[in-house]
C-alpha positions, -999 to +999 in steps of 0.1 A: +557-231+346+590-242+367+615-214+358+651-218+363+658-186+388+633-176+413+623-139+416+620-145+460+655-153+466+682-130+477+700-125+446+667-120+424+667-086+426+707-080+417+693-105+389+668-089+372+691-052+373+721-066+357+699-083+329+689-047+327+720-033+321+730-058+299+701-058+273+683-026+282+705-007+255+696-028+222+663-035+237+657+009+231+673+007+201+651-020+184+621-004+199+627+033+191+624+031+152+588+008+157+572+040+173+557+034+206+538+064+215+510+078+230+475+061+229+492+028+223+485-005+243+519-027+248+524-059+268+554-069+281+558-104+293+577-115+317+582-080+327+613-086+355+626-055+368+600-036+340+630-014+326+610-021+291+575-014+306+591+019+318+604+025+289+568+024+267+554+036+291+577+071+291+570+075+257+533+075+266+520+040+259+499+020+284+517-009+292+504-044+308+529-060+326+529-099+331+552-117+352+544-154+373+560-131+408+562-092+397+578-083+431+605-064+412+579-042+392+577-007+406+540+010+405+535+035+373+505+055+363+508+038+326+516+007+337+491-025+350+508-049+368+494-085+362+506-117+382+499-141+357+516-174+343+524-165+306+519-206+291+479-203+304+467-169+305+446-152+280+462-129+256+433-117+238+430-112+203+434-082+185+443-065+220+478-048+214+501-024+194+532-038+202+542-068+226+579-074+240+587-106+255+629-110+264+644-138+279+614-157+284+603-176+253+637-201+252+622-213+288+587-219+279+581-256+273+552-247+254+567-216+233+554-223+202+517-227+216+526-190+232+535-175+205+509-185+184+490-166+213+509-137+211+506-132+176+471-133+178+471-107+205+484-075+181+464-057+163+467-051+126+499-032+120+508-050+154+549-055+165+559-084+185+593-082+198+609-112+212+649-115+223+664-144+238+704-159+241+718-184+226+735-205+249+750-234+227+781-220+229+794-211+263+828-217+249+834-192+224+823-165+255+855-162+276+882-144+256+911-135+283+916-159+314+936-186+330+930-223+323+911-228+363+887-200+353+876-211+320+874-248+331+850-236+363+833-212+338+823-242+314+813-268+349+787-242+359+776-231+321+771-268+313+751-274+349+731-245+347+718-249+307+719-289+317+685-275+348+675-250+327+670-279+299+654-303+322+626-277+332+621-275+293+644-249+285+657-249+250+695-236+247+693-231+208+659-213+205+667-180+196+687-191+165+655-206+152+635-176+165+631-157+130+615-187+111+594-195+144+582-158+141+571-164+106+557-191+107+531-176+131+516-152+101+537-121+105+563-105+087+597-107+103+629-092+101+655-101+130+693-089+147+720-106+165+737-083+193+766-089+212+792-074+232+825-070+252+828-071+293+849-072+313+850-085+346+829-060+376+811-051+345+769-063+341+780-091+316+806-107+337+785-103+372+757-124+357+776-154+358+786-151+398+751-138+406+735-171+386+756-194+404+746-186+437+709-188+423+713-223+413+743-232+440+722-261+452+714-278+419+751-266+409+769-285+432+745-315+428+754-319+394+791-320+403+804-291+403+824-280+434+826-257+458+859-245+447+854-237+407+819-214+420+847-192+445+870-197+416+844-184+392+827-157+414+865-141+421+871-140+384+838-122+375+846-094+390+883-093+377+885-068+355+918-089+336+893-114+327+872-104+298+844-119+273+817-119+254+779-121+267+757-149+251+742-139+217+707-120+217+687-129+190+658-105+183+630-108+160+605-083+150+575-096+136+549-074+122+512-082+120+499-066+080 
């Protein structure tokens, strides 16, 4: 698989930490209430910093982890790290209590074909937990800021979704994630979360620390040097405010 960011370069690791602290909270919350406990076997895939693979795995779970370059995973006594591209490897069947995937699905060209997979991997009484964004509507996101920022903001949303959808991305996933989830066997029931930032907060950093990720496709696709400085300046203006993209999540449940 050809992901969009790459966990080697410099800003991977300031990556993979604000996505942390963006999602991390509503990630808990849906998990709590599904009981991950002791004697339980999870998967999380594509496991980035493993915030959520800590998280099972502090409530006593045993936890693979599966990311295509895991650098960012720190070692835990309940959690197995696995290098492992998520569109070919073996899930097993009838292998897991609960399995978390976030952020990963909407850039799977074959993520129907995987979550067939996954669903076959829980055992019965099995959760799968999937999030991703929605990122048809870049925007509706900005709420306060001058006309230069919201015109760079849209050149490098439009750019980046434009590489993401040529590797086989799919912007608009997550809004048909609920039906996809059922249509896989198990019984779903599914959130939208959202919230406010403002800039030098998590939700507004993401967008400076993705465009210097992808500054060389950015700037191939046309947009300039300028709108990135004018863009980078503004995330971390705390007079410019907005919304993050909408998470979709959807719990499916194996009877």
């Amino acid at each position: 698989m050809h992901y969009l960011f790459d966990n080697a370069t410099a800003e991977a690791a300031r990556q993979v930490w604000l996505l942390a602290a963006i999602l991390d909270g509503h990630t808990r919350d849906v998990l709590r209430p599904l009981g991950p406990k002791p004697g339980w076997t999870c998967l999380d895939l594509g496991a980035g910093a493993g915030s959520v693979a800590r998280f099972l795995a502090g409530r006593g779970a045993r936890v693979d982890a599966v990311d295509t370059d895991p650098r960012h995973l720190a070692e835990h006594e309940l959690i197995t790290v696995r290098t492992a591209d998520v569109t070919t490897t073996d899930l097993g069947t009838g292998r897991y209590d609960l399995i978390h995937a976030r952020l990963l699905f909407m850039h799977l060209p074959n993520r129907d074909e995987v979550l067939a997979r996954a669903a076959a991997a829980l055992k019965p009484g099995g959760r799968l937990v999937i999030t991703d964004w929605d990122c048809t509507r870049p925007q509706d996101m900005l709420l306060t800021a001058p006309a230069p920022v919201i015109d760079a903001f849209l050149a490098m949303q439009t750019a980046m979704i434009e590489a993401g959808e040529a590797r086989g991305m799919e912007a608009g996933w997550a809004r048909r994630l609920p039906d996809a989830v059922h249509g896989t066997g198990l019984r779903v029931t599914a959130v939208v979360h959202n919230r406010h930032w403002t800039g030098g907060e998590p939700g507004m950093q993401l967008h400076g620390c993705n465009s210097r990720q992808l500054e060389t496709p950015l700037l191939a696709a046309g947009v300039t040097g300028r709108q990135l400085s004018v863009l980078r300046a503004a995330m971390e203006d705390p007079s410019v405010t907005g919304y993050s993209y909408p998470a979709h999540t959807a719990v499916g449940v194996r009877d």
